[in-house]
PQR file of N, CA, C, O and H, with PARSE charges and radii, in Angstrom:
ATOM      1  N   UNK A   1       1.191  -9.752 -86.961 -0.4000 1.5000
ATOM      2  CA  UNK A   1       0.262  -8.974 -87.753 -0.0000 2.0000
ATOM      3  C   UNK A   1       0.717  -9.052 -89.211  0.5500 1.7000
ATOM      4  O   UNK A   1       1.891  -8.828 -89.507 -0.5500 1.4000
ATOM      5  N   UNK A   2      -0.277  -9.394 -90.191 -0.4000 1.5000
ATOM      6  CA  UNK A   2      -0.005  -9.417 -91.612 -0.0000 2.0000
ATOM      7  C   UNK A   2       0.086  -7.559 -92.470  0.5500 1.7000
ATOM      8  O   UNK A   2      -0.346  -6.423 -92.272 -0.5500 1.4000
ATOM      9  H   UNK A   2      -1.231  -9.576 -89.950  0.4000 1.0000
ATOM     10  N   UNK A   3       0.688  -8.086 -93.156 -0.4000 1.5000
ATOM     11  CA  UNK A   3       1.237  -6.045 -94.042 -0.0000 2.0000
ATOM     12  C   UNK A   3      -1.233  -6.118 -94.317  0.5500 1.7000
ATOM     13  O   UNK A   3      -2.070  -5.231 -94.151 -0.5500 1.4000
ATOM     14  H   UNK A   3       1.039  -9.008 -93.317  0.4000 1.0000
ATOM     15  N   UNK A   4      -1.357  -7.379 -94.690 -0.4000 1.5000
ATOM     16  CA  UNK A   4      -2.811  -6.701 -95.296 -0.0000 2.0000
ATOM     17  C   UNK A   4      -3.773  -6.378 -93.673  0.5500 1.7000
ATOM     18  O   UNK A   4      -4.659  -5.567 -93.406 -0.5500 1.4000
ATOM     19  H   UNK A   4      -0.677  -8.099 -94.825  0.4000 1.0000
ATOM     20  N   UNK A   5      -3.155  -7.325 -92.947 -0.4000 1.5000
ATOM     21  CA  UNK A   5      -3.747  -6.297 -91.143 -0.0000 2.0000
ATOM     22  C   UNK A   5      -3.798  -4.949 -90.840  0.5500 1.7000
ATOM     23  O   UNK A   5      -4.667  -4.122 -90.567 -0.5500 1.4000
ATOM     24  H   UNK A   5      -2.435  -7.984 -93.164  0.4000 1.0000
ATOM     25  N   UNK A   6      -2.326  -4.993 -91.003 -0.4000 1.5000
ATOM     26  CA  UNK A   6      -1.816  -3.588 -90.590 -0.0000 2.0000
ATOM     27  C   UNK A   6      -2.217  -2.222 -91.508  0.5500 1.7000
ATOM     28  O   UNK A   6      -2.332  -1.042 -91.176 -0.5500 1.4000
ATOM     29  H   UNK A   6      -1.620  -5.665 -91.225  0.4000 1.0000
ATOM     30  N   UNK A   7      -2.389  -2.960 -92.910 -0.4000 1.5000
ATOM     31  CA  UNK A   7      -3.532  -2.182 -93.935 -0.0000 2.0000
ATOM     32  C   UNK A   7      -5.003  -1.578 -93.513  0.5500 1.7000
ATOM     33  O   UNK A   7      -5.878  -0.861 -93.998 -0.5500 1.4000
ATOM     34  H   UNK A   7      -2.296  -3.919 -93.180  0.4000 1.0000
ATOM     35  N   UNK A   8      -4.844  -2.007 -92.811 -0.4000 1.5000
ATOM     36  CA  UNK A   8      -6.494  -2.458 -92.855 -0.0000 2.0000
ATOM     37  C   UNK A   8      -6.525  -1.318 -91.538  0.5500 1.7000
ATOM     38  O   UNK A   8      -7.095  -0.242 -91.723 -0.5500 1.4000
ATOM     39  H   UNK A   8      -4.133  -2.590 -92.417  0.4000 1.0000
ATOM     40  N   UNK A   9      -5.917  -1.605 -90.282 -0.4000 1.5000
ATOM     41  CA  UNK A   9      -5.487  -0.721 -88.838 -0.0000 2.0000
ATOM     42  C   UNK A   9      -5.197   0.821 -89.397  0.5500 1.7000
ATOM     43  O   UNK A   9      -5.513   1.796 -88.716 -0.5500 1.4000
ATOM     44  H   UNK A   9      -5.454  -2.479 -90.131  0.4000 1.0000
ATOM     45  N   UNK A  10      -4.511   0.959 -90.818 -0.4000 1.5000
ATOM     46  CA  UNK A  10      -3.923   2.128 -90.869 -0.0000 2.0000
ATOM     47  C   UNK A  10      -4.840   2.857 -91.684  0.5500 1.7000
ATOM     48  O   UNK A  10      -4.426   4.009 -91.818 -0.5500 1.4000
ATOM     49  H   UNK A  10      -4.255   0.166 -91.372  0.4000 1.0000
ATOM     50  N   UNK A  11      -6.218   2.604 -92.453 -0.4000 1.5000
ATOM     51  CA  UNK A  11      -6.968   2.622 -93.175 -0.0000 2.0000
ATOM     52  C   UNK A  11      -6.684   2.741 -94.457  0.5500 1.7000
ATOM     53  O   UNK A  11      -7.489   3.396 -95.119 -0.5500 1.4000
ATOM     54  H   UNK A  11      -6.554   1.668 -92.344  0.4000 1.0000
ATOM     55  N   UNK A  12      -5.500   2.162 -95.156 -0.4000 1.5000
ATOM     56  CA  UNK A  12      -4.755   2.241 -96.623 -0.0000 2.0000
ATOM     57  C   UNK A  12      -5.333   0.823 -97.446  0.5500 1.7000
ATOM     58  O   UNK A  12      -6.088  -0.086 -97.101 -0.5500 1.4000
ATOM     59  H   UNK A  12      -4.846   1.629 -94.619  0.4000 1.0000
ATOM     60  N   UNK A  13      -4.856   1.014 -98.241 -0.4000 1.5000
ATOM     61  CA  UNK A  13      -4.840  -0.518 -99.513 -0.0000 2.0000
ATOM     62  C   UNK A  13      -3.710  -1.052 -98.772  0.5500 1.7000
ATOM     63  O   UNK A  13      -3.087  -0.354 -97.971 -0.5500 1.4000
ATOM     64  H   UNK A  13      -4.243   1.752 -98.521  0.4000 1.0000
ATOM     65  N   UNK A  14      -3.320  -2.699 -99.095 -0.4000 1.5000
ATOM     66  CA  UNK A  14      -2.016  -3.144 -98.706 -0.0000 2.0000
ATOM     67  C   UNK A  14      -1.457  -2.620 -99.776  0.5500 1.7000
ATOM     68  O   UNK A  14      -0.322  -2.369 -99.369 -0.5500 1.4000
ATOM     69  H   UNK A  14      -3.826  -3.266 -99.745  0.4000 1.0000
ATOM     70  N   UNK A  15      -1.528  -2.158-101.314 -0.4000 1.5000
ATOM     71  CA  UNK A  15      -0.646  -1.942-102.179 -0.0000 2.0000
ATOM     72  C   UNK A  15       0.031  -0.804-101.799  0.5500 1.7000
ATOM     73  O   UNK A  15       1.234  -0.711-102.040 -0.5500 1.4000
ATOM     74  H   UNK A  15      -2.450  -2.362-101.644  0.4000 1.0000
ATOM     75  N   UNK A  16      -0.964   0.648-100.872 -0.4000 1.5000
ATOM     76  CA  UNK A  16      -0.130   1.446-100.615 -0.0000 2.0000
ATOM     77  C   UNK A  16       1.204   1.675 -99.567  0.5500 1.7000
ATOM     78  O   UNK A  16       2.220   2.369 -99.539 -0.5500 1.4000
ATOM     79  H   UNK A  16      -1.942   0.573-100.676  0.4000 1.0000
ATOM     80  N   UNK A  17       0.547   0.654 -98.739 -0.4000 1.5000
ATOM     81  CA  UNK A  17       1.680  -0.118 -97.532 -0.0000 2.0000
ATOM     82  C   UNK A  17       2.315   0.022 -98.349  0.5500 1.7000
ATOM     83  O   UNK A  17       2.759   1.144 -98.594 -0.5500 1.4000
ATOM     84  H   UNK A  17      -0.278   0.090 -98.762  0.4000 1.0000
ATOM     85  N   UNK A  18       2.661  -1.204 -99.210 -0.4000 1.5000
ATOM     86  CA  UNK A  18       3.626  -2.208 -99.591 -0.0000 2.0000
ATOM     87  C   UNK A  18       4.448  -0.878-100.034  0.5500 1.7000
ATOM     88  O   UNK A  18       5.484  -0.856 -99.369 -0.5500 1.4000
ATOM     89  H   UNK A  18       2.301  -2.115 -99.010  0.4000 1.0000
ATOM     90  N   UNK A  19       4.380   0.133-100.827 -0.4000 1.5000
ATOM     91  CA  UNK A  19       4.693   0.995-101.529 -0.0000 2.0000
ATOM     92  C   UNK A  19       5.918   2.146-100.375  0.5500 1.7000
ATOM     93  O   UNK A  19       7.082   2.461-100.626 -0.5500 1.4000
ATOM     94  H   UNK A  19       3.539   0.115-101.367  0.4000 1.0000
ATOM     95  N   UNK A  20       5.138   2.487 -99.252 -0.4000 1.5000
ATOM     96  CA  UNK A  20       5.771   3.130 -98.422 -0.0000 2.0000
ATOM     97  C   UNK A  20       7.045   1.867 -97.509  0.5500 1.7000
ATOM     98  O   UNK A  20       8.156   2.144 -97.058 -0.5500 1.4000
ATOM     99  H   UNK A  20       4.193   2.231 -99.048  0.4000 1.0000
ATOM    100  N   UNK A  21       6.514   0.868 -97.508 -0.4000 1.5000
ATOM    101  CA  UNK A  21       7.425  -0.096 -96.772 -0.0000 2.0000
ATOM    102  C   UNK A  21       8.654  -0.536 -97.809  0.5500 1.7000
ATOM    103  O   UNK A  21       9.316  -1.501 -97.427 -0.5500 1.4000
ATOM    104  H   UNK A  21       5.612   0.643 -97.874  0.4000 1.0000
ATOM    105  N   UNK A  22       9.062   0.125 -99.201 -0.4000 1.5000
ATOM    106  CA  UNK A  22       9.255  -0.704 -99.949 -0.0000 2.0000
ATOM    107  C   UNK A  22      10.176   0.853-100.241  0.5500 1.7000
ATOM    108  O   UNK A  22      11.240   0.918-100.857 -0.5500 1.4000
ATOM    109  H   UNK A  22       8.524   0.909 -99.512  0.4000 1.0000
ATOM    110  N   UNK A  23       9.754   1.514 -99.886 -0.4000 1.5000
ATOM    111  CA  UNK A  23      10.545   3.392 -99.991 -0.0000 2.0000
ATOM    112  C   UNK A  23       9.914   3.879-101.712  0.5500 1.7000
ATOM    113  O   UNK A  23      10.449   4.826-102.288 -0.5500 1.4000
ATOM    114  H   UNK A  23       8.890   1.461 -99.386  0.4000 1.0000
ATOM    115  N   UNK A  24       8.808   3.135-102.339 -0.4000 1.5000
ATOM    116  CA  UNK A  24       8.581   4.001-103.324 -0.0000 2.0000
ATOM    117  C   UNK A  24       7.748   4.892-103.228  0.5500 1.7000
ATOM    118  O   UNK A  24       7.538   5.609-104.207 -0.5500 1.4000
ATOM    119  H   UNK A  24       8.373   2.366-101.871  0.4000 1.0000
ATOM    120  N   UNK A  25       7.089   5.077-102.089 -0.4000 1.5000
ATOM    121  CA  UNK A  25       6.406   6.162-101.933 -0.0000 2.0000
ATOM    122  C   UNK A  25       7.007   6.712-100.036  0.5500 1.7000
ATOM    123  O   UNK A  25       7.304   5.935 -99.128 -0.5500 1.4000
ATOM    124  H   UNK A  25       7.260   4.495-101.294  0.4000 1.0000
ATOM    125  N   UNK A  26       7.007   7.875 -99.999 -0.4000 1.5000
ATOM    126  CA  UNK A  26       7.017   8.816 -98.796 -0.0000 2.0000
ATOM    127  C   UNK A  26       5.516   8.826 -97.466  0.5500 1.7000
ATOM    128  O   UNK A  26       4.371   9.253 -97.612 -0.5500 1.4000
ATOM    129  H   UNK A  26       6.765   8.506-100.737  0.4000 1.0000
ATOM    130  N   UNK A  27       6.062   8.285 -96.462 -0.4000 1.5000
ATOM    131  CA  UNK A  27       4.422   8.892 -95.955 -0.0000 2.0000
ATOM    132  C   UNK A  27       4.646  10.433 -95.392  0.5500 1.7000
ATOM    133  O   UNK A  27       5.653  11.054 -95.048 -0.5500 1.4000
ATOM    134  H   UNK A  27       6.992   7.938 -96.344  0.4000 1.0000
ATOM    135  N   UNK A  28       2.875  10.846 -95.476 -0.4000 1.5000
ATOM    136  CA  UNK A  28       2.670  11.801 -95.572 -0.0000 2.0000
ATOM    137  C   UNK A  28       3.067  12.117 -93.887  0.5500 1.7000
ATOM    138  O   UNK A  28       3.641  11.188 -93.319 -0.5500 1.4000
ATOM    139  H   UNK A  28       2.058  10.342 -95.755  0.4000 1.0000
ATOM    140  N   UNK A  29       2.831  13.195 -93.186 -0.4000 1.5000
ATOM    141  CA  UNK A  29       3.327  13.450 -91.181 -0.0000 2.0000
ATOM    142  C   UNK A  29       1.583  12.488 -90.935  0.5500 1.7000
ATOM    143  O   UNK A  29       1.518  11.661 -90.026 -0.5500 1.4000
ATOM    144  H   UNK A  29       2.365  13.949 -93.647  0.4000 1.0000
ATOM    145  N   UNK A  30       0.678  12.679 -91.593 -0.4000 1.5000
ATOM    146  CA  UNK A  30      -0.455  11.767 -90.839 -0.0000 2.0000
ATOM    147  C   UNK A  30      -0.303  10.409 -90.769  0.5500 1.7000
ATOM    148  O   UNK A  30      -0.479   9.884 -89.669 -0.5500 1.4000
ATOM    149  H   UNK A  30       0.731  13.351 -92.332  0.4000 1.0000
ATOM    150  N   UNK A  31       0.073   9.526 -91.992 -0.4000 1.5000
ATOM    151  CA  UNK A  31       0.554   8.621 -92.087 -0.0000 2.0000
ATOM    152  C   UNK A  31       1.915   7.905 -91.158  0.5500 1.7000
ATOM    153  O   UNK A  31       2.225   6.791 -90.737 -0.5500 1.4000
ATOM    154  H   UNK A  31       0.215   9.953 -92.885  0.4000 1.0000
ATOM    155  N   UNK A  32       2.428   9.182 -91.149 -0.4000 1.5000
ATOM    156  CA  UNK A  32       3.757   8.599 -89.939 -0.0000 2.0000
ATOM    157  C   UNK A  32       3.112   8.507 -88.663  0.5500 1.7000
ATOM    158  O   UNK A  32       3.397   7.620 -87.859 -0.5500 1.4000
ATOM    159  H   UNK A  32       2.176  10.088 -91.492  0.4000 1.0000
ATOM    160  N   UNK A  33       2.179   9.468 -88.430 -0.4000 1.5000
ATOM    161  CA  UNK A  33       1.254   9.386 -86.863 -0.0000 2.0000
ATOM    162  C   UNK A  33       0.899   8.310 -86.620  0.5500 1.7000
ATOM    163  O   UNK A  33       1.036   7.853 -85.485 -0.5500 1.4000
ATOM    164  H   UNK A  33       1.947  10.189 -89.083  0.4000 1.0000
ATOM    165  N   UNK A  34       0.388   7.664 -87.540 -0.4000 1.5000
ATOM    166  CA  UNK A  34      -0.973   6.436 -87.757 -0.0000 2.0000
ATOM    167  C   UNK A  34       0.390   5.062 -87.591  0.5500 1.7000
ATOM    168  O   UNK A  34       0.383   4.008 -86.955 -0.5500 1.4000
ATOM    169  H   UNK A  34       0.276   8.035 -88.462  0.4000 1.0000
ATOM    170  N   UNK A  35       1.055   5.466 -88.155 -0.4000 1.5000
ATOM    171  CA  UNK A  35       1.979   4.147 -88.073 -0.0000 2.0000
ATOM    172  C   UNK A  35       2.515   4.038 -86.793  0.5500 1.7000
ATOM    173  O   UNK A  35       2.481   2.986 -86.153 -0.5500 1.4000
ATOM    174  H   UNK A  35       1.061   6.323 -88.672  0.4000 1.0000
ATOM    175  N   UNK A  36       3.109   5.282 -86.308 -0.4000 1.5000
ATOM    176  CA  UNK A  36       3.572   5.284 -84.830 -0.0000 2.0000
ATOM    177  C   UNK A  36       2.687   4.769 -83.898  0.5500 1.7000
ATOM    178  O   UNK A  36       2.954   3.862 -83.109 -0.5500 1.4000
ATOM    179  H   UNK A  36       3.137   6.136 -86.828  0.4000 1.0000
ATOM    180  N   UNK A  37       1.738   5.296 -83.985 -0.4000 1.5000
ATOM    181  CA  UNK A  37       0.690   4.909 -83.214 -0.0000 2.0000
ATOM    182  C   UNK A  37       0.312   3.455 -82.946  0.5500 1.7000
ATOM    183  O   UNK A  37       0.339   2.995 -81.804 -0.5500 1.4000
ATOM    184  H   UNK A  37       1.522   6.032 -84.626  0.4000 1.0000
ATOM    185  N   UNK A  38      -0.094   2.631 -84.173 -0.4000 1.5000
ATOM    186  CA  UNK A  38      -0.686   1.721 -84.533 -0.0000 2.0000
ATOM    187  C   UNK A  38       0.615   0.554 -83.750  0.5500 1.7000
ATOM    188  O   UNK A  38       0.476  -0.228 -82.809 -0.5500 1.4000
ATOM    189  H   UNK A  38      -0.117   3.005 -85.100  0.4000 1.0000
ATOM    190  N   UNK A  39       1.754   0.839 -84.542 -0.4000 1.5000
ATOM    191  CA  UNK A  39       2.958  -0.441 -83.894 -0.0000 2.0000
ATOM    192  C   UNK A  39       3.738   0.123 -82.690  0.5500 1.7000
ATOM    193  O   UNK A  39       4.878  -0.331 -82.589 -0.5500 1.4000
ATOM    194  H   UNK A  39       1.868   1.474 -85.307  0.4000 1.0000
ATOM    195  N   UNK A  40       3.285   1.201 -81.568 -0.4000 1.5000
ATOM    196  CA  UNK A  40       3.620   1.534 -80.268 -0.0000 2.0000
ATOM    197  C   UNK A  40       5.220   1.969 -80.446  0.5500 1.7000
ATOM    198  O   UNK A  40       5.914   1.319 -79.663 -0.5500 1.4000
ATOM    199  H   UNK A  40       2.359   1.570 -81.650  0.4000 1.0000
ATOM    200  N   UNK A  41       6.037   2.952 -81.317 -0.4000 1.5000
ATOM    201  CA  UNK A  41       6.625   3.301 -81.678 -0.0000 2.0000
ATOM    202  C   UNK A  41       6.461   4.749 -81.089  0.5500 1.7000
ATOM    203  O   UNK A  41       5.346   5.269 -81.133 -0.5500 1.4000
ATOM    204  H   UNK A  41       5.474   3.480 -81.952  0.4000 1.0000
ATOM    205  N   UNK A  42       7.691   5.526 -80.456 -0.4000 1.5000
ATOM    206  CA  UNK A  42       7.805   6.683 -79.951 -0.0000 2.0000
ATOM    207  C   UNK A  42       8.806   7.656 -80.889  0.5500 1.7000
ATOM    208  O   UNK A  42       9.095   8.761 -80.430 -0.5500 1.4000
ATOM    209  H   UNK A  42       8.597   5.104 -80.421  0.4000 1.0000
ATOM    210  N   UNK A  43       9.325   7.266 -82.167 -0.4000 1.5000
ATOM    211  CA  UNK A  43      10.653   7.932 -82.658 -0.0000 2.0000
ATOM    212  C   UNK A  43      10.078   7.478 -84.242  0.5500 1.7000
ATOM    213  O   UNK A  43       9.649   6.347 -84.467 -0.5500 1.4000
ATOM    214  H   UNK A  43       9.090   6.368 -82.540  0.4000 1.0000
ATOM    215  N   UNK A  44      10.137   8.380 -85.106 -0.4000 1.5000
ATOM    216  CA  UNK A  44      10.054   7.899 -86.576 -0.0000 2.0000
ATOM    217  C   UNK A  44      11.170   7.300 -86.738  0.5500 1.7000
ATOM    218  O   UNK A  44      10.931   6.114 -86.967 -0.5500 1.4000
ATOM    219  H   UNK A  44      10.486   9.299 -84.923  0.4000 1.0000
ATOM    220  N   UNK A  45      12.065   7.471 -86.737 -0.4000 1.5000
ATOM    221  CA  UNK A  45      13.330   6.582 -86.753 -0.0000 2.0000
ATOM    222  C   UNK A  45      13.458   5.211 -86.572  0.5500 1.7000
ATOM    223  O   UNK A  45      14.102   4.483 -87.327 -0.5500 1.4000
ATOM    224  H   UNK A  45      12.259   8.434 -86.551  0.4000 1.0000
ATOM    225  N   UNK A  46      13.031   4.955 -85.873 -0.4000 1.5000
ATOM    226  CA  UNK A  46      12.221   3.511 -85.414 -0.0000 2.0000
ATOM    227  C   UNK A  46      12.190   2.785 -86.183  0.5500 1.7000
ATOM    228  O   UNK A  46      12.880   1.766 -86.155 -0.5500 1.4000
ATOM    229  H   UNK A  46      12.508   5.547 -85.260  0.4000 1.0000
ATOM    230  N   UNK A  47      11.166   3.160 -87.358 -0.4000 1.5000
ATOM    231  CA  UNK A  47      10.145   2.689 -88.354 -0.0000 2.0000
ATOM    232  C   UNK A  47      10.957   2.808 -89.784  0.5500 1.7000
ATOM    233  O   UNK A  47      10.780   1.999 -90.695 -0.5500 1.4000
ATOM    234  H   UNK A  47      10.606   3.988 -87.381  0.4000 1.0000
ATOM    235  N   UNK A  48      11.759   3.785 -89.854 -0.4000 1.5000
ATOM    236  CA  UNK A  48      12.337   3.939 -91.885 -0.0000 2.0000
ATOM    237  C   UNK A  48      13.887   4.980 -91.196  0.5500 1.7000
ATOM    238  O   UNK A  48      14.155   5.620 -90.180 -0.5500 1.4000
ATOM    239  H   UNK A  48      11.902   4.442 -89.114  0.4000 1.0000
ATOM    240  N   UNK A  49      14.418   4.686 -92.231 -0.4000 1.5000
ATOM    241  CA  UNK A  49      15.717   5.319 -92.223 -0.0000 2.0000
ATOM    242  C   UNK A  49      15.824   6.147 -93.257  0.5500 1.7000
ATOM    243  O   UNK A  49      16.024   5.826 -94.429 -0.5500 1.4000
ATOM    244  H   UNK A  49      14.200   4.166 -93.057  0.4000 1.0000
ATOM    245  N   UNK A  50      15.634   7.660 -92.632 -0.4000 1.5000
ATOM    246  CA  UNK A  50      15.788   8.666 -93.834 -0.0000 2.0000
ATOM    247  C   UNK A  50      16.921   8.722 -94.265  0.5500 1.7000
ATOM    248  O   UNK A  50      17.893   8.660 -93.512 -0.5500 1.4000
ATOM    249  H   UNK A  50      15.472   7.920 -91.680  0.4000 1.0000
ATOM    250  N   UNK A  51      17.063   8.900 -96.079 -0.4000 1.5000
ATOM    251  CA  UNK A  51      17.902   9.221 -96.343 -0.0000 2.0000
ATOM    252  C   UNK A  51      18.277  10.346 -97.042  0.5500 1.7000
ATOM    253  O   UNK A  51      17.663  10.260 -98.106 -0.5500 1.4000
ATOM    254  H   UNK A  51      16.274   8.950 -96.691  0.4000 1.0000
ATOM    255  N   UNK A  52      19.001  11.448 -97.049 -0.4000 1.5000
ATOM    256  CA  UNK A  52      18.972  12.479 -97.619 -0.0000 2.0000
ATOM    257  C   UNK A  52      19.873  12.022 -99.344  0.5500 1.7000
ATOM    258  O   UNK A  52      20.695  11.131 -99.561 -0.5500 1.4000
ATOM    259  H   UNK A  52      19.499  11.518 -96.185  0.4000 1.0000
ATOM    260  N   UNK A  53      19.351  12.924-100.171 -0.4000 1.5000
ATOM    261  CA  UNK A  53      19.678  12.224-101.501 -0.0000 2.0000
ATOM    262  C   UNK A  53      20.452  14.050-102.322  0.5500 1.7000
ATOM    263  O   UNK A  53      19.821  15.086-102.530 -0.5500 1.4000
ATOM    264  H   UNK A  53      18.683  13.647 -99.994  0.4000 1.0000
ATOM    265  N   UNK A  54      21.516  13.850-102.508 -0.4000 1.5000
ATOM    266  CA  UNK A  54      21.737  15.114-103.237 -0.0000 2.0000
ATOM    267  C   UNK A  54      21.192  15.341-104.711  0.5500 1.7000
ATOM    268  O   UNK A  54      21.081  14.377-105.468 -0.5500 1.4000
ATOM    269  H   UNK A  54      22.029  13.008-102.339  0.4000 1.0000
ATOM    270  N   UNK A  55      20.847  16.648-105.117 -0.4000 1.5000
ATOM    271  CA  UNK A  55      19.358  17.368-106.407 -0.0000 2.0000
ATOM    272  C   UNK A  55      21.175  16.746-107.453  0.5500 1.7000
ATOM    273  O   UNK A  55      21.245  16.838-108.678 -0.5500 1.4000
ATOM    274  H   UNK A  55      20.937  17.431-104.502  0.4000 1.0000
TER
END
């Protein structure tokens, strides 16, 4: 599956993909649904590696 497929499956722009796949943007909990969903993923973890960042 191409990032502009999977755009397209998740109903985003590929630029906003690219953006969350790329960690400059956060997805929103719907967006994490839609992704889980879409690539048969049971764990957000799966998908991105949070990182906690100290203020």
């Amino acid at each position: 599956m191409t990032q502009n497929e999977l755009a397209g499956l998740l109903g985003v722009s590929s630029g906003h993909l690219s953006r969350l796949i790329n960690g400059r943007r956060c997805p929103s909990p719907s967006m994490r649904r839609r992704l889980m969903d879409v690539l048969g993923c049971s764990e957000f973890d799966d998908l991105f590696v949070v990182v906690v960042c100290d203020e």
